[in-house]
TIRO-2110 file (N, C-alpha, C; in Angstrom, 1 decimal):
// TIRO-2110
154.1, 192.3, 66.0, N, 1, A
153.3, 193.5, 66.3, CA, 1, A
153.6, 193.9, 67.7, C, 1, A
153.8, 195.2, 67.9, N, 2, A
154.0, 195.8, 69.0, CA, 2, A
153.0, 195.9, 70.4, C, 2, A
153.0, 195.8, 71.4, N, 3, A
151.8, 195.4, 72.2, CA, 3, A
151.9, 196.7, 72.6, C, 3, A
150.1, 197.6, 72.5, N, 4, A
150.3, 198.8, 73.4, CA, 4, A
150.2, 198.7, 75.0, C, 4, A
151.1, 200.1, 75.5, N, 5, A
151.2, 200.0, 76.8, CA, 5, A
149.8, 201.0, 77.7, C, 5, A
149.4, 200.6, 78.4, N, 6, A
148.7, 201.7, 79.0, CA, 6, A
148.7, 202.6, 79.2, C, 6, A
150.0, 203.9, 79.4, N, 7, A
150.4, 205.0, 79.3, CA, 7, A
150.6, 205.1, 77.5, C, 7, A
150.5, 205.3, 77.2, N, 8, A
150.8, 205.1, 75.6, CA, 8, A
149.3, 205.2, 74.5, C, 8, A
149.6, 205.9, 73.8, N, 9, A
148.1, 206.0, 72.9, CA, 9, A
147.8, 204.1, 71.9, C, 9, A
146.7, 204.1, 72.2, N, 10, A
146.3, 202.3, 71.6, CA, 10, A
147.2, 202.6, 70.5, C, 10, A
147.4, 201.8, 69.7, N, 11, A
147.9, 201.6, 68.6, CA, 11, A
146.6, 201.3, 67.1, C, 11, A
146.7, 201.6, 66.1, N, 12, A
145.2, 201.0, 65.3, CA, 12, A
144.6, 199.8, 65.6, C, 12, A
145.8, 198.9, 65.2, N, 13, A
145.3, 197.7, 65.5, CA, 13, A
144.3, 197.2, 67.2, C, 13, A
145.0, 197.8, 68.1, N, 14, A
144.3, 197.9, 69.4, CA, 14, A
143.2, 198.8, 69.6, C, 14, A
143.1, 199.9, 69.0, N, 15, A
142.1, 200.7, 69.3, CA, 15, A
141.0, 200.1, 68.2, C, 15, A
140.7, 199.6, 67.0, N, 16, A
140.2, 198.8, 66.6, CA, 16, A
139.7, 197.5, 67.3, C, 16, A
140.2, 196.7, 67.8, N, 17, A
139.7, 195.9, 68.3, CA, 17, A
139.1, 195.6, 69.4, C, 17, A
139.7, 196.7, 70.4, N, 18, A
139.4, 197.0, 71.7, CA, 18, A
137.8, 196.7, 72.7, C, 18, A
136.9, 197.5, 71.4, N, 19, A
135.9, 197.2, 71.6, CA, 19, A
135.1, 196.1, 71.5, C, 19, A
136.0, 195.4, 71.0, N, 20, A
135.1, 193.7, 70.9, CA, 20, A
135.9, 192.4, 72.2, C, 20, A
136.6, 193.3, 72.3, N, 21, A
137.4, 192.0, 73.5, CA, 21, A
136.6, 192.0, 74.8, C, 21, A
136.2, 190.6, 75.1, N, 22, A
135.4, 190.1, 76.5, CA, 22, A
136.4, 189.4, 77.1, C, 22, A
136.1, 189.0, 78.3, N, 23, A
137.0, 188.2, 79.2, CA, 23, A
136.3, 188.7, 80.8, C, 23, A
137.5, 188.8, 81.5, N, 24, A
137.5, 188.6, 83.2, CA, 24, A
138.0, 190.0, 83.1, C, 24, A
137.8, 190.9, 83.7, N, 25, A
138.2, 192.3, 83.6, CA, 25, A
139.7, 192.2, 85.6, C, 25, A
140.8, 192.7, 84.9, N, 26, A
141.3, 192.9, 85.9, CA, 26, A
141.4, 193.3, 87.4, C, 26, A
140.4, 194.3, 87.1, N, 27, A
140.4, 195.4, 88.0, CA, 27, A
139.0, 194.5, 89.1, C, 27, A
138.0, 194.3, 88.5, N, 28, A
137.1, 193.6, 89.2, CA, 28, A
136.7, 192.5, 89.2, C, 28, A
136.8, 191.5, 88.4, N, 29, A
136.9, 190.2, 88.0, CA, 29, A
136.0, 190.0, 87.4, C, 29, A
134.5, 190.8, 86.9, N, 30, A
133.6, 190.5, 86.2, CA, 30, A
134.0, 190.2, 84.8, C, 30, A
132.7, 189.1, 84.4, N, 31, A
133.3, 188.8, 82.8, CA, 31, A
132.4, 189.5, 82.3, C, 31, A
133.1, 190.6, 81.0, N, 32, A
132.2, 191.2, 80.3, CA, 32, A
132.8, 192.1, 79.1, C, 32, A
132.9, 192.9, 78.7, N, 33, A
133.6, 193.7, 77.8, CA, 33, A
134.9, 194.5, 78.3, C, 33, A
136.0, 194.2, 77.8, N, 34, A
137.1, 194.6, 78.4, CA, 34, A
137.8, 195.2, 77.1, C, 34, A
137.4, 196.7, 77.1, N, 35, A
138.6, 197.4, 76.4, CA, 35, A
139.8, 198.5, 76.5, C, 35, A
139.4, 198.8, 78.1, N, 36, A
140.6, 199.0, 78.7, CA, 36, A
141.9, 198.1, 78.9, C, 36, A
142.9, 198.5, 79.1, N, 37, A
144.6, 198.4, 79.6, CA, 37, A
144.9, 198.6, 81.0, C, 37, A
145.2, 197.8, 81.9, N, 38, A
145.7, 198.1, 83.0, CA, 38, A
147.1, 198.4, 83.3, C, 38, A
147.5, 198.7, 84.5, N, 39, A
149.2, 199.0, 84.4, CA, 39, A
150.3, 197.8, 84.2, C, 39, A
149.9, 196.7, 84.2, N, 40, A
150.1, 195.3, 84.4, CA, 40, A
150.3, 194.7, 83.0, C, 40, A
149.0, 195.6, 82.0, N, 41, A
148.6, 194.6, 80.9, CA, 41, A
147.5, 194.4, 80.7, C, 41, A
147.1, 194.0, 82.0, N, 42, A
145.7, 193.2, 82.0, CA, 42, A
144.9, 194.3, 81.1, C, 42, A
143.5, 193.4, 81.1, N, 43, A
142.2, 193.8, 80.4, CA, 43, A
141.4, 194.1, 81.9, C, 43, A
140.8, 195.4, 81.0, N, 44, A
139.8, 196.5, 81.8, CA, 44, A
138.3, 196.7, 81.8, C, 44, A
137.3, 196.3, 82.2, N, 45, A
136.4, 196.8, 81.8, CA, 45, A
136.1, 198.5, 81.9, C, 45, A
134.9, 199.1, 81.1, N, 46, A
135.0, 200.4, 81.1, CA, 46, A
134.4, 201.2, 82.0, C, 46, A
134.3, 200.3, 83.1, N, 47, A
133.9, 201.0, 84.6, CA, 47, A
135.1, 201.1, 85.5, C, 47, A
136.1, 200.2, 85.4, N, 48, A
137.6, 199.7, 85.7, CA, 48, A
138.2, 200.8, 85.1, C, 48, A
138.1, 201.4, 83.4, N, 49, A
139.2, 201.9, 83.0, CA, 49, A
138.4, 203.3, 82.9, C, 49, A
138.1, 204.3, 83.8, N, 50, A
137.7, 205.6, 83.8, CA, 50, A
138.0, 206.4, 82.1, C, 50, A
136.8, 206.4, 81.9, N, 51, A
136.6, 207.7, 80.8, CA, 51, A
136.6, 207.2, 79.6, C, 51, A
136.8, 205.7, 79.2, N, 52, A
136.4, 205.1, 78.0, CA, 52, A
134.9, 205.3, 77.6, C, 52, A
133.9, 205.3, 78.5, N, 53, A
132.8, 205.6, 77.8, CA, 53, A
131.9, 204.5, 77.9, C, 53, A
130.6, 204.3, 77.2, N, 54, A
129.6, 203.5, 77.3, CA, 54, A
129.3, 203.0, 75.9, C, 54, A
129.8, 201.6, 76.6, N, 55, A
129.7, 200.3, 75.5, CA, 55, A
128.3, 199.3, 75.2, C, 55, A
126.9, 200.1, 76.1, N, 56, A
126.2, 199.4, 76.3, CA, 56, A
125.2, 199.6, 74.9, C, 56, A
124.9, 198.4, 74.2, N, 57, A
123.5, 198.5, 73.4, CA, 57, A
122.1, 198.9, 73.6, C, 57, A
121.7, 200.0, 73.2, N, 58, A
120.8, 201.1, 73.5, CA, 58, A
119.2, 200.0, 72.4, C, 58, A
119.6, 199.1, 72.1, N, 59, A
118.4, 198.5, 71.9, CA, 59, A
118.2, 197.0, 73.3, C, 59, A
119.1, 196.8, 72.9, N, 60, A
119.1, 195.1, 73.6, CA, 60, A
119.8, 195.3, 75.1, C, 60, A
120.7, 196.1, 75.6, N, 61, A
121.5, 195.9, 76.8, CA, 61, A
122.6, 195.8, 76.9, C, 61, A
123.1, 194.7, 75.6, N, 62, A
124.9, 194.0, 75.8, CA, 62, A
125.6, 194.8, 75.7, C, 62, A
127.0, 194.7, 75.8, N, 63, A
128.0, 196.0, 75.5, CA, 63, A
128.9, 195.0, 74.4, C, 63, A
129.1, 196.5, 73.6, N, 64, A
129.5, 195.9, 72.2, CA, 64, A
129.7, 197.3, 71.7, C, 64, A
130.4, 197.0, 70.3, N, 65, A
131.0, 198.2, 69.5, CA, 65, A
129.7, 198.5, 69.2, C, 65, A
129.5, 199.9, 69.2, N, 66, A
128.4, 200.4, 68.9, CA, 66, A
128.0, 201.0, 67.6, C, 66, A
127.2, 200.8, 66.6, N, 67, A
127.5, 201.6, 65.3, CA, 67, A
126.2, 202.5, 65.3, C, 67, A
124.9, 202.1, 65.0, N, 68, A
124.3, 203.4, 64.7, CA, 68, A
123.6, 203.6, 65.4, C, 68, A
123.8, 204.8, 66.1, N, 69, A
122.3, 205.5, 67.2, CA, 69, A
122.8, 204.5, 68.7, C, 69, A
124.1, 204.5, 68.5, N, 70, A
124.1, 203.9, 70.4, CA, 70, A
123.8, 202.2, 70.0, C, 70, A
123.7, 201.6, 68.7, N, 71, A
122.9, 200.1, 68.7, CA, 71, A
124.2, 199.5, 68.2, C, 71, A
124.6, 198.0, 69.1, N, 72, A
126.0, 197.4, 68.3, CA, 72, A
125.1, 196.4, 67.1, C, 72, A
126.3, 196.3, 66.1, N, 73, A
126.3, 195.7, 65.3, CA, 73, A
125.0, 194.7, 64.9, C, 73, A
125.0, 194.1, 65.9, N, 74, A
124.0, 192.7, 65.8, CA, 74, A
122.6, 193.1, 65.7, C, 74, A
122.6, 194.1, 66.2, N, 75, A
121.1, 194.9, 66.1, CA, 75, A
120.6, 195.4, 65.3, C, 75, A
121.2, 196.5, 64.7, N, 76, A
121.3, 197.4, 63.6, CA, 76, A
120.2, 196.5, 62.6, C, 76, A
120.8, 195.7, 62.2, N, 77, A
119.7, 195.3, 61.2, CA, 77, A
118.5, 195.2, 61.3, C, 77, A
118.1, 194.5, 62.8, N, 78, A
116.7, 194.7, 63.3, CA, 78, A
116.2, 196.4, 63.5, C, 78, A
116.6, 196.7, 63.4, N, 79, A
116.7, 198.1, 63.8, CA, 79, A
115.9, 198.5, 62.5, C, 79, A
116.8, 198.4, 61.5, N, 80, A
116.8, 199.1, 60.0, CA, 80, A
115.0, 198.1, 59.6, C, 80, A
115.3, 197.1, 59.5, N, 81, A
114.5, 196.1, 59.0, CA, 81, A
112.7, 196.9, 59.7, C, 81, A
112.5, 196.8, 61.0, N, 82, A
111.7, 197.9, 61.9, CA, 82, A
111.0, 198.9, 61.0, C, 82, A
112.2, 199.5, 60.6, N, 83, A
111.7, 201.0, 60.1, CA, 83, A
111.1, 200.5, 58.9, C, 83, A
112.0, 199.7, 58.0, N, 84, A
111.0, 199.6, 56.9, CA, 84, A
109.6, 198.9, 56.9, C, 84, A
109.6, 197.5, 57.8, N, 85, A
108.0, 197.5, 58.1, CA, 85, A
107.2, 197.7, 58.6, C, 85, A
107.6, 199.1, 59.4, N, 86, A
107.0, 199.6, 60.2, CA, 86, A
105.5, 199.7, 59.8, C, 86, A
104.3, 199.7, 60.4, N, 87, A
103.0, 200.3, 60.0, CA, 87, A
102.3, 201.2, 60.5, C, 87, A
103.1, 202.3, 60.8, N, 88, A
102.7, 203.8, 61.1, CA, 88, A
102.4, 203.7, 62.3, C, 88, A
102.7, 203.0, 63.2, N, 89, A
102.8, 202.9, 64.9, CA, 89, A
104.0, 202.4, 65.2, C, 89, A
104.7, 202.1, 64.8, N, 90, A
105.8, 201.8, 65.3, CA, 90, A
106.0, 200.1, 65.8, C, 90, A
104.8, 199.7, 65.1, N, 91, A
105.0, 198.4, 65.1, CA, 91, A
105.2, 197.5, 63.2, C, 91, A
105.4, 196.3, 63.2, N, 92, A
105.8, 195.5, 61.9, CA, 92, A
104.4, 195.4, 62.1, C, 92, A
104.4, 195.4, 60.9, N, 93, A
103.0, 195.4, 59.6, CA, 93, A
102.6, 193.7, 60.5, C, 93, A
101.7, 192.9, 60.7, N, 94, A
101.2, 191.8, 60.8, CA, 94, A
101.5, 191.0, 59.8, C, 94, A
101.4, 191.3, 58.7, N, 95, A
101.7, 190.1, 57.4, CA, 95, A
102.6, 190.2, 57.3, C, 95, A
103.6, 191.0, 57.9, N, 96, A
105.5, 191.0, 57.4, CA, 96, A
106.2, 190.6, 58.6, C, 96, A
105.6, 190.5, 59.6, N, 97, A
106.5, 189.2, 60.5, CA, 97, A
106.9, 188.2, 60.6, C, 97, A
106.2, 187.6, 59.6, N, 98, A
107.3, 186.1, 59.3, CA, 98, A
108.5, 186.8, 58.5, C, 98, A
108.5, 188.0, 57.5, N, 99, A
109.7, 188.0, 56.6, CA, 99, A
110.3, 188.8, 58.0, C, 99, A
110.1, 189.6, 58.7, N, 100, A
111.1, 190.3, 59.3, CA, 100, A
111.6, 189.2, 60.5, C, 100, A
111.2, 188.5, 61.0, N, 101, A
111.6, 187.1, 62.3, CA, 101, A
112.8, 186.7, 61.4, C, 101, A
112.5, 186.0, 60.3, N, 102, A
113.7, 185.9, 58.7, CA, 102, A
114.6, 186.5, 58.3, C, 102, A
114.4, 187.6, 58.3, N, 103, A
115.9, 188.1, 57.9, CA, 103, A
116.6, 188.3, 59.1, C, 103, A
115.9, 188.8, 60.4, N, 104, A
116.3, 189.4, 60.9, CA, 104, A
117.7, 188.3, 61.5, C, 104, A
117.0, 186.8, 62.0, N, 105, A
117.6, 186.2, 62.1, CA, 105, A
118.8, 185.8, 61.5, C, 105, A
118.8, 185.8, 59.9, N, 106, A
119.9, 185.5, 58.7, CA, 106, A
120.7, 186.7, 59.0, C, 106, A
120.0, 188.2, 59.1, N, 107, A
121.5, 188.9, 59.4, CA, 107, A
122.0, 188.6, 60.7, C, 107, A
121.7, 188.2, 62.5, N, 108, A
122.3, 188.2, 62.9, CA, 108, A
123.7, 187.5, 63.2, C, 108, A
122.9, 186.0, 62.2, N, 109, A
124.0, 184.9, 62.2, CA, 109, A
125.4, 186.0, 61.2, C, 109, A
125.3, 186.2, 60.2, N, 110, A
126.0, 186.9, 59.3, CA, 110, A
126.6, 187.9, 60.3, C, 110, A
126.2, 188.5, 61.0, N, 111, A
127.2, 190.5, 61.8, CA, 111, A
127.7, 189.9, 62.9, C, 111, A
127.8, 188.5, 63.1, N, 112, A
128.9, 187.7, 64.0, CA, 112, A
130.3, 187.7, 63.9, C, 112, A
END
């Protein structure tokens, strides 16, 4: 497989994955989400690599591929799970917090 270059448009495979790659970011040394390209090679975070955008989870904090409403992956299901047992305040019904603690748990291990 061909390694994309930083002047160069990602390739699928890279632009796909991009968003899930952590490490040591080159540009600043923090460890955290690196889906920018440096001139070098290196890995970028997206404060490092101007105009990638915001990778941060609009529920929880972490930065991660984001799917619905700004929330990455791992969330979503608590998210979803929420709405269904909601009880008209925006909180889980009292008698459905043991099932929602439960699943919520079982999907996170699973969206790993």
């Amino acid at each position: 497989m061909d390694r994309c270059s930083p002047q160069d448009y990602l390739c699928p495979h890279c632009y796909d994955h991009a968003p899930e790659a952590h490490g040591p970011c080159t540009g600043c040394g923090t460890e955290r989400l690196t889906p920018g390209l440096a001139s070098d090679g290196g890995k970028l975070c997206a404060d490092c690599a101007d105009g990638l955008g915001d990778f941060t989870c609009e529920r929880c904090g972490r930065e991660a591929r984001r799917y619905r409403r700004g929330v990455r992956g791992q969330c979503v299901p608590a998210e979803r799970l929420g709405e269904l047992l909601d009880d008209g305040t925006g909180s889980i019904r009292a008698e459905l917090r043991p099932l929602f603690d439960a699943l919520r748990k079982r999907a996170a291990r699973r969206a790993r």
